[in-house]
Each structure stands twice: as structure tokens, then as C-alpha cells.
C-alpha positions in Angstrom: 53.5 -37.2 17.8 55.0 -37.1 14.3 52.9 -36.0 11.3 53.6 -39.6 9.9 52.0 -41.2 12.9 49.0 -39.0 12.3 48.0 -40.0 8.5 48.8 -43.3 9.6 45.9 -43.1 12.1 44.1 -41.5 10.2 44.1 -43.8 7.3 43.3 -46.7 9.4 40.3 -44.6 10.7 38.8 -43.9 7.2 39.6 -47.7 6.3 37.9 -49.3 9.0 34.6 -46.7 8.7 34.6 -47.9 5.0 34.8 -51.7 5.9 32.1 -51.2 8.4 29.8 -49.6 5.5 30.2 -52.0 3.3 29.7 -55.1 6.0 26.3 -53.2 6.5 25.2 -53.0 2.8 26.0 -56.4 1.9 24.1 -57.3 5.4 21.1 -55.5 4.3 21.5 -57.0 0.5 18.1 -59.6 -0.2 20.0 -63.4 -0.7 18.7 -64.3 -4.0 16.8 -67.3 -4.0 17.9 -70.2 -4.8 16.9 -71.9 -8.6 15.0 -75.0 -8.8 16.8 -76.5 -11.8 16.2 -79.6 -13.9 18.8 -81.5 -16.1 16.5 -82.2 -19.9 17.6 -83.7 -22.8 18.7 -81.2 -25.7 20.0 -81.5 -29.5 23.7 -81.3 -29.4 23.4 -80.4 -33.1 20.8 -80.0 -35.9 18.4 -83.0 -36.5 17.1 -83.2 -40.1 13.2 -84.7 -40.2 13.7 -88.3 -40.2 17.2 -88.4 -38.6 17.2 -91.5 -36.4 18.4 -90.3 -32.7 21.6 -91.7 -31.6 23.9 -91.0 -28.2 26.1 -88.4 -29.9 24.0 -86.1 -31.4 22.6 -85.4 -27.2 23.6 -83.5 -24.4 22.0 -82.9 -21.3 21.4 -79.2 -20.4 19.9 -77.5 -16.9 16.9 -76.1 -17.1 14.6 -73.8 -14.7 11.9 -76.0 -13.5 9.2 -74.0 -14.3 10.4 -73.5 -17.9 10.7 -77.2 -18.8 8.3 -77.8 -22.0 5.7 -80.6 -21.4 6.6 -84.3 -22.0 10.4 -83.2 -22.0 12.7 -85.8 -21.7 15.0 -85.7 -19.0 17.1 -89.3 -19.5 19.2 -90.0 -22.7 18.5 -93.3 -23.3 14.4 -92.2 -23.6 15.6 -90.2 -26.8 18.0 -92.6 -28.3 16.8 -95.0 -31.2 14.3 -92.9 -32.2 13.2 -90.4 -35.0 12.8 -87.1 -35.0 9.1 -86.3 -36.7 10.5 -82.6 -37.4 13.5 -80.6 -37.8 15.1 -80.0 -34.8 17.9 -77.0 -34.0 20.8 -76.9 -32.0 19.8 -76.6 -28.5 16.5 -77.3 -29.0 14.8 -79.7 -26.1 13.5 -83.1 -27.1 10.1 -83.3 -26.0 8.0 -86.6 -27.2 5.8 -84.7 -29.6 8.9 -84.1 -31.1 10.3 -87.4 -31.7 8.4 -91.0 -32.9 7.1 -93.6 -30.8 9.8 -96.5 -29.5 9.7 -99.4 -31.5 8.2 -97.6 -34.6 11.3 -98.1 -36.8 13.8 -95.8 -38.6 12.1 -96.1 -42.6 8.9 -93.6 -43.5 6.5 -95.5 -42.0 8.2 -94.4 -38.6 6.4 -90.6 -40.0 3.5 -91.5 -40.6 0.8 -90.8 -37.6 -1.6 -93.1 -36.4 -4.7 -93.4 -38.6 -3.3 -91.7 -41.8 -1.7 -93.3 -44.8 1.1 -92.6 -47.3 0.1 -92.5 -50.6 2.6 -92.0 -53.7 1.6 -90.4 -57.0 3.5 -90.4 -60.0 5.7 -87.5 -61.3 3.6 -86.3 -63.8 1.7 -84.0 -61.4 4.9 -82.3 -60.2 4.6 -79.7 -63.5 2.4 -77.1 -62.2 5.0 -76.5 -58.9 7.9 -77.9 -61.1 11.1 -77.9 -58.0 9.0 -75.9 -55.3 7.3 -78.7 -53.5 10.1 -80.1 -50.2 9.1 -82.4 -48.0 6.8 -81.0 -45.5 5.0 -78.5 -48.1 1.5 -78.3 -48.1 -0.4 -78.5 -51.2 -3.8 -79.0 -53.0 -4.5 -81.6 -55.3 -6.1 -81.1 -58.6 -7.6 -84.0 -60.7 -8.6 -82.8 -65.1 -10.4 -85.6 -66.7 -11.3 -85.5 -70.5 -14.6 -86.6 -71.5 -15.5 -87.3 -74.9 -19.1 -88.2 -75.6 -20.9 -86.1 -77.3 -23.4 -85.1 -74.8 -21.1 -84.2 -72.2 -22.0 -81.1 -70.3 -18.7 -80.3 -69.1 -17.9 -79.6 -73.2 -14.7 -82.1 -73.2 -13.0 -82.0 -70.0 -13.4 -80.4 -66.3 -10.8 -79.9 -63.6 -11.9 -80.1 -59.7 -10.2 -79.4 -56.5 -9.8 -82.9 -54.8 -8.0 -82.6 -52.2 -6.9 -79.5 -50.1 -3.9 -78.9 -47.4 -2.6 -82.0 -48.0 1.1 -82.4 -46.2 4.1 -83.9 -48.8 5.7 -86.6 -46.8 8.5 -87.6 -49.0 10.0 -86.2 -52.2 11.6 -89.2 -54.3 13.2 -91.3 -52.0 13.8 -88.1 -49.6 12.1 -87.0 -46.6 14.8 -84.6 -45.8 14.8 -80.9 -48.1 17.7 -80.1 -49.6 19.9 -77.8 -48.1 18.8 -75.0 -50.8 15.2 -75.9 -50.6 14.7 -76.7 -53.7 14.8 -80.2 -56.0 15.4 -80.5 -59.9 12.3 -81.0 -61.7 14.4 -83.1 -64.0 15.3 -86.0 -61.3 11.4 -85.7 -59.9 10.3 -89.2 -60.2 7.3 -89.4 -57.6 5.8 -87.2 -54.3 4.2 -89.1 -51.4 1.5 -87.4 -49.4 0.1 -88.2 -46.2 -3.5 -88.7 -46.0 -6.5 -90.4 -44.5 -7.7 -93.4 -46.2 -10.7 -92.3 -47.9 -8.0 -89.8 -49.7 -5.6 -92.4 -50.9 -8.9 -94.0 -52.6 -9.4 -91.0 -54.0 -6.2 -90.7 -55.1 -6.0 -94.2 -56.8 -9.0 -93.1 -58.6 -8.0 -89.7 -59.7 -4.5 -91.1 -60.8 -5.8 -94.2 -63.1 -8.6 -92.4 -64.3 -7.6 -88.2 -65.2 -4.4 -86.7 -64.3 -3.2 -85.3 -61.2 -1.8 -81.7 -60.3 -0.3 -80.4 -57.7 -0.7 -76.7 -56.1 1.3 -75.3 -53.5 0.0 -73.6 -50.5 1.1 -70.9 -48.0 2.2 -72.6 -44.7 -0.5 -71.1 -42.4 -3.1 -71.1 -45.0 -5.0 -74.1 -43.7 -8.7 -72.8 -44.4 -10.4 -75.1 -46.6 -11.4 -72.9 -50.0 -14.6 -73.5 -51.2 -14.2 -74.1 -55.6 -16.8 -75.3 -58.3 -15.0 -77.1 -61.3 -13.8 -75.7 -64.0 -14.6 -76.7 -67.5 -14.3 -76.2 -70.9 -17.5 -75.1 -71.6 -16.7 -72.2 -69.3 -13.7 -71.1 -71.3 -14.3 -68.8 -73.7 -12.1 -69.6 -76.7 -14.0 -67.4 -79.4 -11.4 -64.8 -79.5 -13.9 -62.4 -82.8 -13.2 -59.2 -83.5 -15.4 -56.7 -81.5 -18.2 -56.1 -83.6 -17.5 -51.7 -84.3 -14.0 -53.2 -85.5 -15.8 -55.9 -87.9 -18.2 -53.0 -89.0 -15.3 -50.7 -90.0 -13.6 -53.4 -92.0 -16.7 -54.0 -93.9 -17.3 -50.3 -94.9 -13.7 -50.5 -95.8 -13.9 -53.6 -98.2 -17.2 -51.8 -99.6 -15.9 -48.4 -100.2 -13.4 -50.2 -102.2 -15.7 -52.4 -104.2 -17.2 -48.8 -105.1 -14.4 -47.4 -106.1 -13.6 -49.8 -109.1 -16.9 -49.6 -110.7 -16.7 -46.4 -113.0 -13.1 -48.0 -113.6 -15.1 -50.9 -115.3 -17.9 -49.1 -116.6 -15.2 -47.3 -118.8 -13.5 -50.1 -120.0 -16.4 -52.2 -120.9 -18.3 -51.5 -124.2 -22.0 -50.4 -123.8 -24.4 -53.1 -122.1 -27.8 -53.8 -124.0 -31.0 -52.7 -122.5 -31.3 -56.3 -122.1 -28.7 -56.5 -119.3 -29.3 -53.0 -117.9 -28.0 -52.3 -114.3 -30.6 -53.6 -111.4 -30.4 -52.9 -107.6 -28.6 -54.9 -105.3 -30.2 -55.5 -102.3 -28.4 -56.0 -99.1 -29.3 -56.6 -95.3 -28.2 -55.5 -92.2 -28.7 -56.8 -89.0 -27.2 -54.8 -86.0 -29.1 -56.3 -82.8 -32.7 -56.8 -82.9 -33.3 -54.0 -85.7 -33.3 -55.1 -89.5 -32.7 -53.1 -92.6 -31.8 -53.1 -96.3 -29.7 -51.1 -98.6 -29.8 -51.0 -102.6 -26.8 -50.7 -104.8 -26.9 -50.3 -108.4 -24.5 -52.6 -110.1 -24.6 -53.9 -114.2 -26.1 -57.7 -114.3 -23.2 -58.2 -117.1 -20.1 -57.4 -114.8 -19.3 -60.7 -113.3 -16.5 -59.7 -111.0 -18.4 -56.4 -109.5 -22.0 -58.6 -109.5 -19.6 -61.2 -106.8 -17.9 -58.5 -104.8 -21.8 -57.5 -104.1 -22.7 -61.1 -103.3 -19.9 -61.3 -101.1 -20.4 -58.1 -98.9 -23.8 -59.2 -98.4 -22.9 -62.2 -97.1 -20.3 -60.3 -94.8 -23.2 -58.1 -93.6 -25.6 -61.2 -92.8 -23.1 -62.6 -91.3 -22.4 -59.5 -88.9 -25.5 -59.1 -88.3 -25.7 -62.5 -86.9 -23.6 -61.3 -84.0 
């Protein structure tokens, strides 16, 4: 037998010992089970809030049965002609929470949930958030009314917190955001807000009778807050000097009063007897405790006599506080 015959055996030998090993394994392999799949309803692109559903913007996609969300949709026609009631991304599954009712309509009242109400305010109260507020923000509402009788506790005006989380439905004419989240406070006309209907009274009220402000809220801060009203009579606006700073600037003013006497007593010829100097008297006041100090001053100097006059008012006056 030739040594070509040989490693031609042989090699059949090893090739038939490695088929047989690999026949085994792939016997002994588990078959993977088979997937219990579902055909759903998906976004074939981004749906904006308030996009009305139509054919072309759908795809069906298979899903794992036991990872289809609840009240998926699993037809096309169950999704078209209707609105989406959020934002929806590419891919996502359309679900009926997702989308409005049939036969709801394609406008903003298609948005608006059972039981609530859509109530537009005008756009003066867009100031405090200025171009912040999108549709979908959530916000507090703020009401300042100006009172003006003269027994009015509040001391002129007050500010209260009259609504809180309230949900911004539409912005102008637009229930959509803008693609840089953010609008021009110069084309801000009006914000609707969706509420229950004892807030839209409210609303009306606060609207025709103070002015309305608007303050934006975190997203997942949804905690009511509880606030006490704010008024003017709680505002400080007496903005004195602290009373050591009002104390120095007296000493000041009377150190220099001082220092022009003897320049006057020099320059003015002698005084009769009849007009000799007498004691000033002046009080101080510095918190409960009372006290008085005597300068000597001539009757017959007019401008040093007022100077006196004056500090002693100062110092009454200081004390007073």
C-alpha cells in the first residue's frame, strides 16, 4: 500500500470521527422554544401632541406576547383618525391611553379629558415665566388684587396662591412646543389651562377682578404647597439707617456745630448782660432710658441758637426709634 493511500485513509478516518462529534453535540443541543409573538400597532415616525393619526405615519411591528403593553392596539384602522393625547417617538406602541377617544374630533377639545375644562387667560400673566411656559408645563396660578379703602388690613394689596399644578393645554393657538422649547414672549397673546370647573370660575373671577400670574413648576413636583398671602403690610419698605449709624452722624453734625462757636464769639462784639449765654437743654432717648444734656450757647447768636434747635430735634427724633 502506497504512503498516498494511507493519509488518504487516514484523513477520511479523522473526517468521519469529527462528523460523528459534531452530529452528537448538536443532538444533545436544548431546541429553543418557540416565541409566542403578536403583530401591535407602532409609530412609524414621531407624533407631536395633538397630531391627528393617519395610515402613513403606522406600521405594524411583532411583538413577544408577554411584552405587549395593556390596551395595545393590534389593527390599524383602530389607531387611524384619531389624536394622539401625548408625544409619541418613533417606534413607540399605540396603546389607547395614548391616543383620544373615536369620534372625539381633531380641534383642542379632542385634549381635553372628561370632566375638566379649558379655560384661557389673557397674556398679561405670561410676565413672571416670560417664553418658559410649552404646552404641557405645569404651573401655579397667582392672583394680586389692590385694595384701596382706608381700612384695609392687607395695607393696599395682597397676592395669594390660587391655583396649584395646573397643566398648560395650549400656548396661543399651539398645542404643539416648539422644536426649541421655547416661545417669544413678544408673540404671547393668551395660555389655556386645563382645569376642573370650579377653577375656571375661579379663574373668571381672578382675571376680571386682580391680575393673574403665572409660576412654573418642576415636572414631578406635584405636592400641593401649603402658602398664606402675601401683602403689603408684610413688606417692610422703611429702609432707616441703623440707629449706631444715625447716632454717629449726629455726634458728627454736633461736633461741628461746636466747632464754629469761639469762631463767632470772636467776631461778634461783646453781648450785654442782658443777653448773656443760657444753657441749652437737650434730650435723649435711646430705648426706654431718658436723659438730658446742657450746652451753653449766647441767646443773641441767631444762627448757633438754630443749629442747637435743630440737633435737638435730631436727637428727639432718634430717640423715637
Amino acid at each position: 500500500m502506497s504512503i498516498r493511500t494511507i493519509l488518504l485513509v487516514l484523513l477520511a478516518a479523522v473526517s468521519g470521527v469529527s462528523a460523528a462529534v459534531e452530529v452528537k453535540r448538536l443532538r444533545e443541543q436544548p431546541v429553543a422554544p418557540t416565541v409566542d409573538k403578536v403583530s401591535i400597532v407602532v409609530a412609524a415616525d414621531a407624533l407631536p401632541r395633538g397630531r391627528r393619526v393617519t395610515a402613513d405615519v403606522l406600521k405594524l411591528r411583532d411583538y413577544p406576547r408577554d411584552l405587549v403593553p395593556e390596551g395595545a392596539i393590534t389593527q390599524l384602522k383602530g389607531a387611524v383618525d384619531r389624536v394622539a393625547s401625548i408625544p409619541l417617538a418613533k417606534d413607540d406602541p399605540l396603546v389607547e391611553a395614548k391616543l383620544t377617544a373615536k369620534g372625539m374630533g381633531f380641534g383642542l377639545d379632542a385634549l381635553i379629558p372628561e370632566g375638566m375644562r379649558a379655560f384661557t387667560i389673557t397674556t398679561s400673566v405670561v410676565s413672571g415665566v416670560a417664553g418658559f411656559i410649552l404646552p404641557g408645563s405645569k404651573v401655579d396660578v397667582l392672583l394680586t388684587v389692590s385694595n384701596h379703602g382706608s381700612d384695609d388690613p392687607t395695607g393696599g394689596g395682597s397676592t395669594i396662591t390660587l391655583l396649584q399644578n395646573v397643566e398648560i393645554l395650549a400656548v396661543d393657538q399651539r398645542v404643539v412646543a416648539p422644536a426649541d422649547n421655547k416661545v417669544d414672549p413678544k408673540e404671547l397673546r393668551s395660555v389655556t389651562l386645563l382645569v376642573t370647573p370650579q377653577q375656571a370660575a375661579s379663574l373668571d373671577l381672578g382675571q376680571n377682578k386682580g391680575t393673574l400670574h403665572l409660576s412654573l413648576r418642576h415636572p414631578r413636583d406635584t405636592a400641593p404647597t401649603s402658602t398664606v398671602p402675601a401683602t403689603l403690610k408684610g413688606i417692610q419698605f422703611d429702609q432707616e439707617k441703623p440707629w449706631d449709624e444715625r447716632a454717629m452722624n449726629l455726634m458728627t453734625a454736633f461736633a461741628k456745630a461746636m466747632a464754629q462757636i469761639p469762631k463767632e464769639k470772636e467776631a461778634r462784639r461783646a453781648v450785654p448782660s442782658s443777653e448773656a449765654s443760657s444753657p441749652v437743654r437737650v434730650k435723649t432717648l435711646k430705648g426706654t432710658y431718658e436723659s438730658w444734656v446742657f450746652l451753653e450757647a449766647p441767646r443773641s447768636a441767631t444762627a448757633t441758637r438754630g443749629r442747637f434747635d435743630n440737633l435737638e430735634s435730631q436727637v428727639h427724633d432718634l430717640g423715637k426709634h
